[in-house]
C-alpha positions as CSV (number, residue, x, y, z in Angstrom):
1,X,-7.9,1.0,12.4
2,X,-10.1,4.1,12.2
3,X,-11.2,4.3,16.3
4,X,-10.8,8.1,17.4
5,X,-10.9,5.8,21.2
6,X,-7.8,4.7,22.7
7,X,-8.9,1.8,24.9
8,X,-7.0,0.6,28.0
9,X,-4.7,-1.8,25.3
10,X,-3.1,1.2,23.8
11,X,-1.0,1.9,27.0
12,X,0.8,-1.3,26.8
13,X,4.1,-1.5,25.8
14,X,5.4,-1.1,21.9
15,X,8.5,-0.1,20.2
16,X,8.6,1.9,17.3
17,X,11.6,1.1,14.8
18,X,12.8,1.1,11.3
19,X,12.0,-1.7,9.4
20,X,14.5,-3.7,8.1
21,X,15.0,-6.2,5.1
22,X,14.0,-8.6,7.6
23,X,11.2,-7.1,8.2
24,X,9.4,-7.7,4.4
25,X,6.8,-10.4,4.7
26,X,5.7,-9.3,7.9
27,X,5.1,-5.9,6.4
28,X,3.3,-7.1,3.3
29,X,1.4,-9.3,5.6
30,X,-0.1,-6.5,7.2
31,X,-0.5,-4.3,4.3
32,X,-2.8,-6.8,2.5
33,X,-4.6,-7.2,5.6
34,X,-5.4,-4.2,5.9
35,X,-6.2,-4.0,2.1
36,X,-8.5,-6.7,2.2
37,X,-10.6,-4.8,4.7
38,X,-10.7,-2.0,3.1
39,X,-11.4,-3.7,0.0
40,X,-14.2,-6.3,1.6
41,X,-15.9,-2.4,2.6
42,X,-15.8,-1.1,-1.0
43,X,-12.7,1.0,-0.3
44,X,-10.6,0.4,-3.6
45,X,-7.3,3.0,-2.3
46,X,-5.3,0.2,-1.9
47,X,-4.3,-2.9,-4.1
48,X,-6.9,-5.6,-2.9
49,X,-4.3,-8.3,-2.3
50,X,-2.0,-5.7,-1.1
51,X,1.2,-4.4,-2.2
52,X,4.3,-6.1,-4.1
53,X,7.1,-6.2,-2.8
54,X,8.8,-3.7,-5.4
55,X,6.5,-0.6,-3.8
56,X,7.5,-1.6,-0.3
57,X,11.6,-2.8,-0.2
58,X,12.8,0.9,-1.7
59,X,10.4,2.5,2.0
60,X,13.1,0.2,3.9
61,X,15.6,1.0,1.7
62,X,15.4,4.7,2.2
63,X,14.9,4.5,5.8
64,X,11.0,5.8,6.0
65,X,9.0,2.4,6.6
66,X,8.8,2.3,10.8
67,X,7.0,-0.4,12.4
68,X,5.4,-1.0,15.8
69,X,5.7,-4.1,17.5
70,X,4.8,-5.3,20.9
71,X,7.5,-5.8,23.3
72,X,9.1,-9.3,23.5
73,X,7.1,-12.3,25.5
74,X,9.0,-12.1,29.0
75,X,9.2,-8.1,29.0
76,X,4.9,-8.1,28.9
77,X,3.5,-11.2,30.4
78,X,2.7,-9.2,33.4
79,X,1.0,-7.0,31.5
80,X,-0.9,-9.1,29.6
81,X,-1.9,-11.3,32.3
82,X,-4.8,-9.4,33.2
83,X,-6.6,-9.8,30.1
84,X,-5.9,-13.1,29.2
85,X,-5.4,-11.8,25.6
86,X,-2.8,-13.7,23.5
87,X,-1.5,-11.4,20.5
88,X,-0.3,-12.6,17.6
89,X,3.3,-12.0,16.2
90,X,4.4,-9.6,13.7
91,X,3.8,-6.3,13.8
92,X,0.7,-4.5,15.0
93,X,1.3,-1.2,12.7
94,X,3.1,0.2,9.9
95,X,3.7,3.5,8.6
96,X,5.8,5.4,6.1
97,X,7.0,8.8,7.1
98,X,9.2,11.1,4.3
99,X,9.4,14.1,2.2
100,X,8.3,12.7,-0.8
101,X,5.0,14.8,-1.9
102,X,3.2,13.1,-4.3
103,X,3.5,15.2,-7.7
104,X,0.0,14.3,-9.0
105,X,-1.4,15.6,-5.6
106,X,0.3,18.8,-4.4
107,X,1.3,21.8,-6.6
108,X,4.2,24.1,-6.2
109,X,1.4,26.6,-4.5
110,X,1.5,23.9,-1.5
111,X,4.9,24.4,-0.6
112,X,6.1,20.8,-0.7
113,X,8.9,21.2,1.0
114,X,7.2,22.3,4.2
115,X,5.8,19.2,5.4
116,X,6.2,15.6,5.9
117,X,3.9,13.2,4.5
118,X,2.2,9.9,5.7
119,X,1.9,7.0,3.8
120,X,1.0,3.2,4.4
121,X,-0.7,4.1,7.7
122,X,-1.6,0.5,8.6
123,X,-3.2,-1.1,11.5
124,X,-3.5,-5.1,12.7
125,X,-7.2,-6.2,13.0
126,X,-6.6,-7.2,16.5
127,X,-5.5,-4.6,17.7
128,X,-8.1,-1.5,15.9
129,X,-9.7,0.7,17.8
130,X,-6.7,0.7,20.8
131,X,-5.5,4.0,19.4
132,X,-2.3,3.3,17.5
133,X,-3.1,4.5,14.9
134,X,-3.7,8.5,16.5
135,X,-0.3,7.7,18.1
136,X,1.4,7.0,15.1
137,X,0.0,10.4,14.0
138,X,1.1,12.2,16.6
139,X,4.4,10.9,16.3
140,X,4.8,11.9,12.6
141,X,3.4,15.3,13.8
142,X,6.4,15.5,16.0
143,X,9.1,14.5,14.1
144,X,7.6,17.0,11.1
145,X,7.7,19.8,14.2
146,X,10.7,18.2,15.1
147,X,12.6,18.7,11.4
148,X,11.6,22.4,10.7
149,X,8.3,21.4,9.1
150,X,5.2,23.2,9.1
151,X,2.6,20.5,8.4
152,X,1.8,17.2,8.8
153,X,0.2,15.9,5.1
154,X,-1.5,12.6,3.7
155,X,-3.9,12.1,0.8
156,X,-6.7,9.5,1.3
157,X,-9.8,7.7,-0.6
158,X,-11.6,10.2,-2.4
159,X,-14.9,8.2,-2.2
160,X,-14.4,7.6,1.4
161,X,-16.1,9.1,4.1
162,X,-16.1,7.9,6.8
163,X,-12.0,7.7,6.5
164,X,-11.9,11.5,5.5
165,X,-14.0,11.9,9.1
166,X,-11.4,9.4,10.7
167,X,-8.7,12.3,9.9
168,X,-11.0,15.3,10.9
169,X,-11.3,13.9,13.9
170,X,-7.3,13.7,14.0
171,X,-7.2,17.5,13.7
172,X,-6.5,17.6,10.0
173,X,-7.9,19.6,7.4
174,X,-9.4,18.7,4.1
175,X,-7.9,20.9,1.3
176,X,-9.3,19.5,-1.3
177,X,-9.8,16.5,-3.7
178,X,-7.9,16.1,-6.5
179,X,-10.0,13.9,-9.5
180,X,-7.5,11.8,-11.3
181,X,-9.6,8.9,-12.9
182,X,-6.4,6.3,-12.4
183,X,-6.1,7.3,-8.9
184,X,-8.4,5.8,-5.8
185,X,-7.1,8.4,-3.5
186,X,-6.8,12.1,-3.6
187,X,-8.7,13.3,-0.8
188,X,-6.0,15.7,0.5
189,X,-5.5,16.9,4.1
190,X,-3.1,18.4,6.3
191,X,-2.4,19.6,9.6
192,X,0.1,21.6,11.8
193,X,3.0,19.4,13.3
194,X,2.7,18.4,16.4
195,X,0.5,16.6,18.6
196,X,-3.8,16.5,17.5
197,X,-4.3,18.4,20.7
198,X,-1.0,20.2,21.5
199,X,-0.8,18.9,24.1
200,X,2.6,18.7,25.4
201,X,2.2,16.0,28.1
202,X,0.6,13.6,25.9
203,X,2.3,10.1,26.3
204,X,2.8,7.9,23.4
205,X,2.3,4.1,23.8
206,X,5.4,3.0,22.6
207,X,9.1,3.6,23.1
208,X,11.0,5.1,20.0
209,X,14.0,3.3,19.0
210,X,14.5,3.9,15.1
211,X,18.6,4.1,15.9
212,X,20.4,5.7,13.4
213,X,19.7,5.3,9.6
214,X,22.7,4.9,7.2
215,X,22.1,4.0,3.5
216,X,23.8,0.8,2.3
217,X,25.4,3.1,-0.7
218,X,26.8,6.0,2.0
């Protein structure tokens, strides 16, 4: 999940799309994956069996919960052919994108407003370390460039390390860490929207088809 090395994998096909209702178990699959990773390392940020349902259905409600999935079977057999690697279904990566700052974690002084804000940053086991996750990233860092905003923000584990040096190494900023004794995270960093590198002929390894998002009430 944490690989600042793309391998060859992370220039096969994906799409990137908004979850749907649909999309729920597959979702909380993942997310208590990834939990129990983090958990079996002594990272405590996240719910050890992952999340309920109630924290996860009002992300796809509003729209903010994308997904990545591989492309369908007949459109990547090619592909895949060459490495005789047989992927499992589901998605490969989750992440929640929106305005929403945390109030417990940013002030007024921050300027909430001005940025978007990364949440549920997941990656499948068997597919860490292809650079998905830095995509992701730099996707969010686009569409925040893309919507006005000035930065890119998360908060992380406070008592983890080696994740705060995963997002260094993604270009972001530590501001500083917030102590709240009911919180795991609170590590807080930001960066400038945009792509890690600016680099502006950077290719991302999937193609973006979110569609258009209209609420259920509108």
């Amino acid at each position: 999940m944490h690989s600042n090395t793309a391998s060859p994998t992370a220039t096969r096909p994906f799409t990137l799309r908004r979850a749907t209702d649909g999309d729920l178990d597959g979702v909380l699959a993942l997310l208590a994956e990834t939990a129990g990773w983090l958990n079996g390392r002594g990272v405590r940020q996240w719910p050890a069996d992952g999340f309920p349902a109630g924290r996860i259905t009002p992300l796809i409600g509003e729209g903010v919960l994308y997904l990545l999935e591989r492309q369908a079977e007949e459109e990547r057999a090619d592909l895949d052919a060459d490495d005789g690697h047989v992927w499992e279904g589901g998605p490969v990566a989750t992440l929640a994108l929106d305005g929403h700052a945390d109030p417990e974690f940013w002030s007024r002084d921050d300027d909430p407003s001005s940025a978007l804000y990364v949440h549920k940053l997941a990656v499948a086991r068997d597919h860490a370390g292809t650079g998905l996750g830095e995509a992701l990233l730099d996707w969010a860092g686009l569409r925040a460039l893309a919507l006005g905003k000035r930065w890119l923000r998360l908060d992380c584990s406070k008592d983890n390390s080696r994740l705060q040096d995963y997002y260094r190494g993604q270009r972001f900023a530590h501001l500083r860490t917030v102590d709240l004794p009911h919180r795991a995270s609170g590590a807080l960093f930001q960066r400038p929207g945009g792509l890690r590198a600016r680099a502006s002929g950077l290719a991302l390894p999937f193609s973006d088809r979110r569609g258009a998002f209209v609420p259920e009430h509108v």
